[in-house]
DOKOL-529413 format. One record per residue (C-alpha): residue number from 1; x, y, z. Coordinates in nm, 3 decimals, padded with zeros to 5 digits. Last residue first. Layout:
N
PT seq      px      py      pz
PT NUM       X       Y       Z
...
//
This chain:
461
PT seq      px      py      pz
PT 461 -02.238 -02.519 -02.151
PT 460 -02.274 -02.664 -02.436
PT 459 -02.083 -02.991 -02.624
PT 458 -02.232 -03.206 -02.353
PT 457 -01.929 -03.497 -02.271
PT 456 -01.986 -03.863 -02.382
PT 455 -01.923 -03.836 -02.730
PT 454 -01.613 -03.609 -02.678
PT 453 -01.523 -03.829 -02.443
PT 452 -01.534 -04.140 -02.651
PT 451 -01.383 -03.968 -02.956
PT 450 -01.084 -03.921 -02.736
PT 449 -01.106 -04.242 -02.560
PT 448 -01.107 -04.436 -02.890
PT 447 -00.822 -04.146 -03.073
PT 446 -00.557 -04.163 -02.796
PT 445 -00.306 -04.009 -02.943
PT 444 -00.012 -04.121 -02.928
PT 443  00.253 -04.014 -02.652
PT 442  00.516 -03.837 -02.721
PT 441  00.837 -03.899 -02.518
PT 440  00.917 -03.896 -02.111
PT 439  01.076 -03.686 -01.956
PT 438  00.932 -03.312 -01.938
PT 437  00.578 -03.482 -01.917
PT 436  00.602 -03.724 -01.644
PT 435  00.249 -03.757 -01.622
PT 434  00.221 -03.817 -01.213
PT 433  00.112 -03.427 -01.183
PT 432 -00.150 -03.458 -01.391
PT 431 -00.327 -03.156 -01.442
PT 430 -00.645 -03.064 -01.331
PT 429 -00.984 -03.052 -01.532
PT 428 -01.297 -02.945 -01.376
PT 427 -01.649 -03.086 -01.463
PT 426 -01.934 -02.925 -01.300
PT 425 -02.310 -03.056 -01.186
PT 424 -02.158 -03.165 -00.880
PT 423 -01.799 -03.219 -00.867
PT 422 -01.710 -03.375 -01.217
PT 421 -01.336 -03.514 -01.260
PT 420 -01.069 -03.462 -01.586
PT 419 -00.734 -03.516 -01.518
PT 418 -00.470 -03.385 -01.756
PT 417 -00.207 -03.508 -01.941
PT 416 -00.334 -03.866 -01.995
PT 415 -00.339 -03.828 -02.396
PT 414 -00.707 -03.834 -02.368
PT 413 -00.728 -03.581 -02.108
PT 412 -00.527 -03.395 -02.334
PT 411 -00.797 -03.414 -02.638
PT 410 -01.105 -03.357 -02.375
PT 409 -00.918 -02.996 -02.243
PT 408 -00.877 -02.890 -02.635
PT 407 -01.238 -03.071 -02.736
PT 406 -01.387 -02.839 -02.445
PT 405 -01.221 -02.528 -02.525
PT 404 -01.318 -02.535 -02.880
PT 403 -01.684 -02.627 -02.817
PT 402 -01.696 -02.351 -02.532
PT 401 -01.608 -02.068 -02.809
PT 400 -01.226 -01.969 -02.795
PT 399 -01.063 -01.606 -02.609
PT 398 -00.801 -01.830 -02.437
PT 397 -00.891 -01.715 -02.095
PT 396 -01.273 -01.687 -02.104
PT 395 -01.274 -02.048 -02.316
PT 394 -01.050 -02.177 -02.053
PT 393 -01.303 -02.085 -01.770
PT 392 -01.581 -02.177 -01.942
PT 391 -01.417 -02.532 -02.008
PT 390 -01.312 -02.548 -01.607
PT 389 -01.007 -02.532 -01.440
PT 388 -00.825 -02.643 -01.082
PT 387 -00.557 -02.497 -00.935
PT 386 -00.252 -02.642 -00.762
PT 385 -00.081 -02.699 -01.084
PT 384 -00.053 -02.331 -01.184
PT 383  00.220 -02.382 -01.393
PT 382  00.161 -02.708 -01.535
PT 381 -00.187 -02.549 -01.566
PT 380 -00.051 -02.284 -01.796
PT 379  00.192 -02.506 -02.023
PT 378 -00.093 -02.797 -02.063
PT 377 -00.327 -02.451 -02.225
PT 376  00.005 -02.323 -02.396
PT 375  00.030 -02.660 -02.557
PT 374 -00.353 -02.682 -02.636
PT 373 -00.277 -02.338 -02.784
PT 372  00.031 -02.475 -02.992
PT 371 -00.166 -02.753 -03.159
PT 370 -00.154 -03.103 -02.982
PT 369 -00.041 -03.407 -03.143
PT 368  00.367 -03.365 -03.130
PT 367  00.410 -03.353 -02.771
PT 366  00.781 -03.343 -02.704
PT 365  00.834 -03.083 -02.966
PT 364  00.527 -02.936 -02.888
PT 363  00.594 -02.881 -02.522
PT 362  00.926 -02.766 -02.583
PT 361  00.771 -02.492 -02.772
PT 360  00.512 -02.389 -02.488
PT 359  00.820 -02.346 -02.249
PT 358  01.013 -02.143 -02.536
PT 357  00.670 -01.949 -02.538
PT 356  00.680 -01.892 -02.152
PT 355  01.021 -01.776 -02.196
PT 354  00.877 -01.498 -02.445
PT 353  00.599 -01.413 -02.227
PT 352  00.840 -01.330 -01.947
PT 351  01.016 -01.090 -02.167
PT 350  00.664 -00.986 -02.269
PT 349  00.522 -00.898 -01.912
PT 348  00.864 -00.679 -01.879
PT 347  00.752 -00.498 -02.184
PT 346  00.416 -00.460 -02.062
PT 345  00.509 -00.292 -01.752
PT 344  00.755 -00.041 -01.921
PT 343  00.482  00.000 -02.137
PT 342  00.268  00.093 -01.866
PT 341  00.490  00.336 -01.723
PT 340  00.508  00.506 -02.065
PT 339  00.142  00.577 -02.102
PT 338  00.138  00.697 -01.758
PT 337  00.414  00.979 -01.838
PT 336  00.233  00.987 -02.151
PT 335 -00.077  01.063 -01.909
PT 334  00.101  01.288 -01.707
PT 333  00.277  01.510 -01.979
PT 332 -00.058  01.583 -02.154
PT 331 -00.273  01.616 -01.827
PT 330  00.008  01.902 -01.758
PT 329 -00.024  02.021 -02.116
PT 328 -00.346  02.068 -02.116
PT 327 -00.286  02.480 -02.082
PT 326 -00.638  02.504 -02.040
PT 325 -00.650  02.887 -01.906
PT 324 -00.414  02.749 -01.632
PT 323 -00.679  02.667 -01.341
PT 322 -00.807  02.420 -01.597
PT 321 -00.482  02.278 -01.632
PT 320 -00.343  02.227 -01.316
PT 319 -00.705  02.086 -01.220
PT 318 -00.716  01.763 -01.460
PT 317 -00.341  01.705 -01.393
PT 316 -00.459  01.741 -01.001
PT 315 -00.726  01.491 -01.023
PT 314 -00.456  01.240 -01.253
PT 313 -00.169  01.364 -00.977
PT 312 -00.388  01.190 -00.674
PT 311 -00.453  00.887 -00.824
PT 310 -00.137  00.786 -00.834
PT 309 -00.152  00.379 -00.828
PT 308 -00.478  00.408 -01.006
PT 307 -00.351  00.600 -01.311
PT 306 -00.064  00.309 -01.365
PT 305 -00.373  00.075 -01.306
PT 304 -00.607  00.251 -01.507
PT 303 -00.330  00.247 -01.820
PT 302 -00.375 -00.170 -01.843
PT 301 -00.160 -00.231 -02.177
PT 300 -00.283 -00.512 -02.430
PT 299 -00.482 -00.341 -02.607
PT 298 -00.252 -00.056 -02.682
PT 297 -00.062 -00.249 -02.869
PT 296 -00.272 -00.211 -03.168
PT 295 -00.159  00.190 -03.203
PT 294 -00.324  00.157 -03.531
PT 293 -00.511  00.518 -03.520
PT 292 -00.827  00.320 -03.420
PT 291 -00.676  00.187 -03.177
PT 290 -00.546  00.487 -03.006
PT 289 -00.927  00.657 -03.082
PT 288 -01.084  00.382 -02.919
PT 287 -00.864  00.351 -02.611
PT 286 -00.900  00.715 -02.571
PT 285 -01.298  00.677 -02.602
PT 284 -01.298  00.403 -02.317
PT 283 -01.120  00.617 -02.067
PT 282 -01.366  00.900 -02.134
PT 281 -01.647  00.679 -02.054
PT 280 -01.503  00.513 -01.721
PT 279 -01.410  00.892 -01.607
PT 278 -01.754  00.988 -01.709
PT 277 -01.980  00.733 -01.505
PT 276 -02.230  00.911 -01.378
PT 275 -02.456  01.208 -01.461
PT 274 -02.320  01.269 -01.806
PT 273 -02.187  01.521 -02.040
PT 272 -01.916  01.577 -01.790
PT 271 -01.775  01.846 -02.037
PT 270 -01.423  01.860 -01.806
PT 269 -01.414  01.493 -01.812
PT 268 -01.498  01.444 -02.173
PT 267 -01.255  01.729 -02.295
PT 266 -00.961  01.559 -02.063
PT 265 -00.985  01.197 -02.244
PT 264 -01.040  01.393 -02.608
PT 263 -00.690  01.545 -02.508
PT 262 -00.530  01.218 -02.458
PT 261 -00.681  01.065 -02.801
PT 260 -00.548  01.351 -02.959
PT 259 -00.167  01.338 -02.810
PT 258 -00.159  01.002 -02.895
PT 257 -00.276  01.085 -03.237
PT 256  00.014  01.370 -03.329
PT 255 -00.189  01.645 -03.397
PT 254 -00.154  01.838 -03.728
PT 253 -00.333  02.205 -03.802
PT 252  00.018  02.330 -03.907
PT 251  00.095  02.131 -04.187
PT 250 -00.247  02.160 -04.323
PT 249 -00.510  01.909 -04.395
PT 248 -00.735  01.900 -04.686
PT 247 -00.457  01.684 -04.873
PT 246 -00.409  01.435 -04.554
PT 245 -00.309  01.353 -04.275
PT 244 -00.476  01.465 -03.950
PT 243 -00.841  01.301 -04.015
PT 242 -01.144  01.419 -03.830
PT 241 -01.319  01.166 -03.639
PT 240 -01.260  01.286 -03.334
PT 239 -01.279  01.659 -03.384
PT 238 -01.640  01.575 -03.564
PT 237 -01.744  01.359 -03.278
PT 236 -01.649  01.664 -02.994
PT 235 -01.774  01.906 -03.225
PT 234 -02.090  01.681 -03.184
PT 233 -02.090  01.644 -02.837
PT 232 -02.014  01.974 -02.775
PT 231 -02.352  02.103 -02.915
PT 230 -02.563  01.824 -02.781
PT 229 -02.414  01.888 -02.402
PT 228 -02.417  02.306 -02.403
PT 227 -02.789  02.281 -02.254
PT 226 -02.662  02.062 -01.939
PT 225 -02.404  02.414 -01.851
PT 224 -02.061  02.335 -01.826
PT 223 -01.887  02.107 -01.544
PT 222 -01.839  02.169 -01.228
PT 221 -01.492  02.077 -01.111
PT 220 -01.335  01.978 -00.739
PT 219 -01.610  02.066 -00.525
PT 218 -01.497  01.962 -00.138
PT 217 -01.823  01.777 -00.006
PT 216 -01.554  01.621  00.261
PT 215 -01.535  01.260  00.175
PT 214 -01.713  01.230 -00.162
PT 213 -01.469  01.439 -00.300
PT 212 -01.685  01.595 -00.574
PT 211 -01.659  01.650 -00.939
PT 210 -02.035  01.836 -00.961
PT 209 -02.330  01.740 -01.183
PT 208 -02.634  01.952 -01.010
PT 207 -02.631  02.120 -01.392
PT 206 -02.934  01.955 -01.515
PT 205 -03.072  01.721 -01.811
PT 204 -02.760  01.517 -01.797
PT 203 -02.666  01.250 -02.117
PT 202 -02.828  00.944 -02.157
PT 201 -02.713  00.566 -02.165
PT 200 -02.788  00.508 -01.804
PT 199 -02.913  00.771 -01.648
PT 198 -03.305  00.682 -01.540
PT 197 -03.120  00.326 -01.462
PT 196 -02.938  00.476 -01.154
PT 195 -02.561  00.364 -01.168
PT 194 -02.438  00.060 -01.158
PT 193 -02.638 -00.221 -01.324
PT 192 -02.510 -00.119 -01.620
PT 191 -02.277  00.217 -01.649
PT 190 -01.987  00.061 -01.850
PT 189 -02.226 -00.083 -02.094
PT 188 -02.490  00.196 -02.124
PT 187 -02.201  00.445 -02.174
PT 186 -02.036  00.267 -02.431
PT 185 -02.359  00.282 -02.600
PT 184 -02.434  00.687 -02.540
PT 183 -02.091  00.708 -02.723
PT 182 -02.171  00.550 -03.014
PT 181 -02.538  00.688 -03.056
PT 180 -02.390  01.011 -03.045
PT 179 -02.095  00.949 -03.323
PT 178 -01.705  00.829 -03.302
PT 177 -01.655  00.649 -03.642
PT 176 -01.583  00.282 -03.664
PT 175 -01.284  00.139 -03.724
PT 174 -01.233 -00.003 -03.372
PT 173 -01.585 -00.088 -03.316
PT 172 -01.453 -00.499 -03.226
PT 171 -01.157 -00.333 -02.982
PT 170 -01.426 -00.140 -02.812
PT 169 -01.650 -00.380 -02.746
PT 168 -01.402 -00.625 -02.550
PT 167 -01.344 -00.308 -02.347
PT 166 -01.707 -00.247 -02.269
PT 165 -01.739 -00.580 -02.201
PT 164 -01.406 -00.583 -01.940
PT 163 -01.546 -00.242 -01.789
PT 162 -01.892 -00.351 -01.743
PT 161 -01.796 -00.703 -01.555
PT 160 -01.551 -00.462 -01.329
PT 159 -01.830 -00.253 -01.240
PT 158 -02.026 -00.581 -01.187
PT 157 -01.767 -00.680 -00.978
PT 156 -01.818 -00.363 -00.751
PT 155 -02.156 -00.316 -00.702
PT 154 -02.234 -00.680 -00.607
PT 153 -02.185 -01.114 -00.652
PT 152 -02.100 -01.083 -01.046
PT 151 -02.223 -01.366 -01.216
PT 150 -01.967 -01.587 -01.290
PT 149 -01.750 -01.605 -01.613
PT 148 -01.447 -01.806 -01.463
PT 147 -01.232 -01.624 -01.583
PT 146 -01.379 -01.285 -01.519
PT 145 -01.496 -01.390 -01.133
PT 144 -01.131 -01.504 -01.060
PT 143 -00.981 -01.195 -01.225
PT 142 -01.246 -00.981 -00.974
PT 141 -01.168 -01.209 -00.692
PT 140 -00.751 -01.180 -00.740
PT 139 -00.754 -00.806 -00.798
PT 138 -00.928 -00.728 -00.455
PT 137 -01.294 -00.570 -00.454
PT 136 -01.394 -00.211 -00.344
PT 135 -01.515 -00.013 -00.680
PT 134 -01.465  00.333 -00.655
PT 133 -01.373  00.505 -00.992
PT 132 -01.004  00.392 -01.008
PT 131 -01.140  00.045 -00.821
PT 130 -01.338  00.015 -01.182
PT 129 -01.074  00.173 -01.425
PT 128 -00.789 -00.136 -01.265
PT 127 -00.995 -00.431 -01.300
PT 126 -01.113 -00.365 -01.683
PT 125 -00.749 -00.270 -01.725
PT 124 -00.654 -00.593 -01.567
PT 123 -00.916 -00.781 -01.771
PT 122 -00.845 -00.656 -02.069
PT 121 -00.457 -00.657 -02.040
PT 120 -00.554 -01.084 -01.950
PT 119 -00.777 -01.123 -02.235
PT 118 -00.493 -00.972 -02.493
PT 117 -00.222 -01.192 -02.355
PT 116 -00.458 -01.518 -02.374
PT 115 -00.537 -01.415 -02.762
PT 114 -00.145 -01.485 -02.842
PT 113  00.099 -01.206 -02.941
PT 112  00.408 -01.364 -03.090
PT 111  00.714 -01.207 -02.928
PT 110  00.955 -01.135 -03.235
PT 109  01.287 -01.201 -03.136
PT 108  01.562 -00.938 -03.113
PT 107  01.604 -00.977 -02.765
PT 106  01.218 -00.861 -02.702
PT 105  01.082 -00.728 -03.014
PT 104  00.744 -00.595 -03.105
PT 103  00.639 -00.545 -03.423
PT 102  00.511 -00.166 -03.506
PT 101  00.229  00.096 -03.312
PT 100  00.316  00.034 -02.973
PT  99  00.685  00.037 -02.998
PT  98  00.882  00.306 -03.161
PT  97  00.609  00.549 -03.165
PT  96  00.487  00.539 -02.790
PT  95  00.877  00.583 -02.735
PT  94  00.929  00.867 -02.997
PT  93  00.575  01.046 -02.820
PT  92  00.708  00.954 -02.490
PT  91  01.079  01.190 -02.599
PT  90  00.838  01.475 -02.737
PT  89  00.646  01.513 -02.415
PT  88  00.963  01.497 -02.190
PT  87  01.120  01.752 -02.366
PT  86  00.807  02.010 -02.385
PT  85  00.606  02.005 -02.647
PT  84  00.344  02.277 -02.510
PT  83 -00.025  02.263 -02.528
PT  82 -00.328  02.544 -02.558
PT  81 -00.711  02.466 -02.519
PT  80 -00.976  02.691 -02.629
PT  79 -01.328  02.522 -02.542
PT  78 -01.620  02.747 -02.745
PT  77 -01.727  02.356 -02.884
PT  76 -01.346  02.258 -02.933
PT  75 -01.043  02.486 -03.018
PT  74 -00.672  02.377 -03.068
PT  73 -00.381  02.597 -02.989
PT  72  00.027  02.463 -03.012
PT  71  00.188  02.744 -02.795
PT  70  00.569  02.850 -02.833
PT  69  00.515  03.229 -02.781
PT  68  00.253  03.117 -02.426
PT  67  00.510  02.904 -02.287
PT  66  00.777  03.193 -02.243
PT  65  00.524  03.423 -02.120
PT  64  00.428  03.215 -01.877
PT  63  00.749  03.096 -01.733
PT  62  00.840  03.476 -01.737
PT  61  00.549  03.537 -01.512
PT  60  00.593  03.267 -01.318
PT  59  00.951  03.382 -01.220
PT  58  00.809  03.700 -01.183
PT  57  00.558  03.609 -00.935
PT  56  00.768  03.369 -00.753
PT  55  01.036  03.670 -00.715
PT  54  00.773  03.870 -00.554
PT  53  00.616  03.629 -00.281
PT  52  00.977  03.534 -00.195
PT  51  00.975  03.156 -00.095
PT  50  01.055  02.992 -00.404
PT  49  01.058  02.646 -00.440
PT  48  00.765  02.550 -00.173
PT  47  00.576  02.809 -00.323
PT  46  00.675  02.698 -00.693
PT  45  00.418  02.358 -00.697
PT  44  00.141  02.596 -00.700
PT  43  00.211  02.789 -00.985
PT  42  00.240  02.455 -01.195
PT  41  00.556  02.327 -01.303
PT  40  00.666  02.256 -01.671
PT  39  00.923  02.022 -01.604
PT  38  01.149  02.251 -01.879
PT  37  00.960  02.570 -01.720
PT  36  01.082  02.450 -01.402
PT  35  01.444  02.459 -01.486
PT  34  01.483  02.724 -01.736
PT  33  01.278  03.019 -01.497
PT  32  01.519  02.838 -01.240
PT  31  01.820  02.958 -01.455
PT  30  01.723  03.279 -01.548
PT  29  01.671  03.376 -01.176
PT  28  01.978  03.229 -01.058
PT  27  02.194  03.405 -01.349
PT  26  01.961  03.703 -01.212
PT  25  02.074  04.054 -01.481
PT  24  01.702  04.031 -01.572
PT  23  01.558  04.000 -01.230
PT  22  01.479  04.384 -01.169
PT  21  01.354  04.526 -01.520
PT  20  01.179  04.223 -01.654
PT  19  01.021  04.139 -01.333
PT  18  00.843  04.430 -01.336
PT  17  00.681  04.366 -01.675
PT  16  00.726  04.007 -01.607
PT  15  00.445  04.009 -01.290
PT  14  00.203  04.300 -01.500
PT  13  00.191  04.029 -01.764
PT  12  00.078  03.785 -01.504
PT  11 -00.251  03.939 -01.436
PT  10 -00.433  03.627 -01.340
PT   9 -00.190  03.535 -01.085
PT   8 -00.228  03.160 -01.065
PT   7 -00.482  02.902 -00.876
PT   6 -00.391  02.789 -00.604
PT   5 -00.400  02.372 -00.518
PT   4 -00.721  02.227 -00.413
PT   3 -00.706  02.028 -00.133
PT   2 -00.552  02.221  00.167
PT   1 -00.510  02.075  00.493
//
């Protein structure tokens, strides 16, 4: 079974030349040279489309040529890369546009974003890069291990412990510039613990760094010589950091930011400036640079998992277009493809959101002593009333210190809402099922057993 798809004529010139002269009158031939070029195809996918060796080869050809006049060029550390805006690029730009970077709307209300929202995109995207790069766990343990803030048990949760931090990390360095010692830190946090500690944090001292299927040895990319890693690392910063608007800047030398942050992604993995744990780096940087650019909804979308579930096109994106004389364009049109997916995903999380919020408003209209995160705190274990939670595990959730979390859980105890019992050394809160919230009216608060709890109960963890 073949793995790596072929690579394409190198002397395709010589292909339209020939082609010119015989196909030229072809309404058929014109017409799928229209077709694929518009889905922008890869040699490889036209073998099963064309089965004339000839007719392939000028229909390439002509693809080719037809790509290369309406090229957008961009050069990185002796790295030439070329991109097309092809329909389907142009259209995810407008989407990514229209909603990640303004106020989001569901049914023309604005959704207010909580902290719990952004905690839970972290930890799915945290989830998500980790079992993208290996990691064997289920979705359910690793979200149970981040919310509750256990130690992770082996390889794989602390992958998923790395990936969460590092994200975390990234939202807080946001606004600050890309440098060395930047990226060598993201590295040490998404690497920890996982990788040999000789590598964590510093780049490759020798080319035995291949992109390898780890099931048959098959050799997927080798990267660029160890001694080319300094240099490109700080074109790489400079390209990064380099504003697109602006006096200094010309019309021409513009990149839309998405489209940036997607091609620093693909120069990372193709550099492979270190021994392990690339993918996870070059992830992190395009979060970065979104954010940074004030596309704030990114934070709350989990691309790994839209990556995970095809797995197979983000290797071949990577190879389509280093087989093409890095025509990115094919990792362009996949990740916006991915980009969009995900914002399907999280639009459809926000509808729900939004009845969840009517929920938590009904909750403070009925309850009129608790703030609106205590509400949302009742809301959540109303919903999930066969669970049981803890103060660290409702400080992980809700994004508060422990103090805050514990005086929230104490304060509706102490309006009877929940139930608060220790087993062992731990105290876990449930709610109370026999509290006839939904019917009955406020309650008063309970200020003597309030301040009695809070008197009673450590204040650390």
């Amino acid at each position: 079974m073949q793995k790596l798809p072929e690579k394409p004529p190198v002397k395709w010139d010589d292909a339209w030349n020939a082609g010119n002269v015989k196909f030229s009158e072809d309404e058929a031939f014109q017409k799928a040279v229209s077709e694929y070029n518009q889905r922008y195809l890869f040699w490889d996918e036209l073998k099963f489309r064309v089965e004339d060796p000839e007719r392939r080869k000028a229909i390439w050809a002509l693809m080719k040529f037809l790509r290369v006049m309406r090229y957008e060029r961009t050069r990185i550390a002796k790295l030439s890369l070329s991109y097309s805006f092809i329909p389907e690029i142009v259209k995810g730009l407008h989407t990514i546009d229209r909603y990640l970077s303004g106020t989001i709307q569901i049914h023309n209300k604005t959704i207010r974003m909580e902290q719990s929202y952004i905690i839970n995109s972290l930890m799915e995207e945290a989830i998500a890069s980790s079992i993208l790069e290996g990691a064997a766990t289920t979705r359910k343990a690793a979200k149970e291990m981040l919310r509750k803030g256990r130690k992770p048990k082996n390889h794989a949760e602390q992958m998923i412990l790395n990936n969460y931090e590092v994200m975390r990390f990234i939202r807080v360095k946001r606004d600050t510039p890309l440098t060395k010692e930047l990226i060598l830190e993201i590295h040490r946090i998404v690497t920890k613990g996982t990788i040999d500690e000789a590598y964590v944090g510093k780049f490759r001292t020798e080319n035995d760094v291949v992109v390898v299927d780890p099931g048959d040895g098959t050799i997927f990319h080798t990267p660029p010589d160890h001694a080319e890693i300094e240099g490109f690392i700080e074109q790489f910063c400079k390209f990064a950091n380099r504003k697109e608007e602006g006096s200094d800047r010309a019309a021409g030398d513009f990149i839309h930011p998405v489209i940036k942050g997607i091609i620093l992604h693909y120069l990372f993995g193709y550099f492979h400036p270190f021994n392990d744990g690339n993918g996870r780096t070059a992830r992190s940087i395009f979060y970065w640079y979104v954010l940074s650019q004030g596309y704030w909804l990114f934070e709350y979308m989990a691309i790994s998992r839209i990556l995970l579930k095809s797995k197979k096109k983000y290797g071949l994106a990577y190879l389509y277009t280093e087989y093409d004389d890095n025509d990115i364009t094919y990792f362009l049109k996949y990740n916006i493809s991915c980009i969009i997916q995900a914002l399907d995903d999280l639009l459809g999380y926000l509808e729900r959101k939004q009845s969840e919020q009517n929920a938590t408003n009904a909750i403070i209209t009925k309850i009129r002593d608790i703030n609106p995160r205590q509400a949302t705190i009742l809301r959540h274990m109303m919903e999930h009333s066969d669970e049981y939670f803890t103060i660290k595990q409702i400080s992980q959730m809700f994004g508060v210190v422990y103090q805050t979390a514990r005086t929230d859980l104490l304060h509706l105890v102490s309006l009877e809402y929940l139930i608060m019992e220790q087993r062992g050394r731990e105290f876990i809160f449930i709610f109370n099922e026999h509290s006839e919230l939904w019917e009955q009216k406020a309650k008063p608060v309970k200020k003597d057993k309030l301040q009695s709890l809070l008197q009673d109960f450590p204040d650390t963890e």
